[in-house]
C-alpha positions, 0 to 999 in steps of 0.5 A, a space after each residue: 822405877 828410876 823416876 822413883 827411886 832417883 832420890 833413894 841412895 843405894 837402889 839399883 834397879 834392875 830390869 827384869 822379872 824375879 823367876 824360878 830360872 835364868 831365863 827370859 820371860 813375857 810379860 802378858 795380861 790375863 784380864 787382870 788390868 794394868 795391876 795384874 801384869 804376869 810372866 811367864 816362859 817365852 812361849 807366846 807369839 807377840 808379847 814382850 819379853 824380858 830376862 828372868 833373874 832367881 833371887 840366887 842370881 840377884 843376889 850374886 849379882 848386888 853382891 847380897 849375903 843376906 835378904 832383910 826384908 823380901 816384899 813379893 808380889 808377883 801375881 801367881 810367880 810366887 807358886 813357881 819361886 817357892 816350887 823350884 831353887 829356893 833351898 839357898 835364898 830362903 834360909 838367907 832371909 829374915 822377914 818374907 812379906 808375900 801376897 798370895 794370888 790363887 786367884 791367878 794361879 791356882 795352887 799358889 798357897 799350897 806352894 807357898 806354905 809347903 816349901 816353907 814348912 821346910 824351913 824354920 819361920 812362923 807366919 801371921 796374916 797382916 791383910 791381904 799379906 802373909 808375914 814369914 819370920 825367920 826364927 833361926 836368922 842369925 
């Protein structure tokens, strides 16, 4: 990621796995290929880990008020992101941009669309993606 970003002002990358909790995660493959790496609690023997980050505390961390444009794709994550501490980014967000993989864990869409419903965004289909805009975004 630093190789490709160098020419980009204002990135800043961050290594690391967006997670539901302050804490580290593995990286594993279930099977999935090089395009389907997971995370998941440190808990199995052997596999890398790295730190988790919520999108609260990345937010606190680059000094962000405000999420423009938030890309998910995070193979199966998204059940656990939009399941626990999502109450503070996702008002805070204008356009959510989110594929979906029940494939790789089952469950994912339900999550999804149920904590949304919470909030006051309307959705399209645009491919393989989900597009959730923020209808009361100031």
């Amino acid at each position: 990621m630093k190789k490709n970003t160098t020419d980009y002002k204002g990135v800043r990358p961050l290594n690391g796995a967006i997670w539901f909790e302050n804490e580290n995660v593995q990286i594993f493959d279930e099977s999935w290929g090089s395009r389907g790496y997971m995370v998941d609690k440190e808990t199995r023997k052997g596999e890398k880990s790295i730190k988790g980050y919520t999108v609260d505390t990345i937010m606190k961390m680059f000094k962000l008020e405000h999420i423009d444009i938030f890309k998910i794709d995070i193979e199966g994550s998204e059940k656990d992101i939009f399941q626990y501490n999502f109450e503070n980014w996702i008002p805070k967000t204008r356009i959510i941009i989110i594929e979906l993989h029940d494939r790789m864990k089952e469950g994912c869409s339900e999550i999804v669309f149920k904590t949304m419903k919470k909030f006051e965004f309307d959705h399209y289909n645009h491919g393989e993606n989900i597009v959730f805009i923020n209808r009361s975004y100031n």
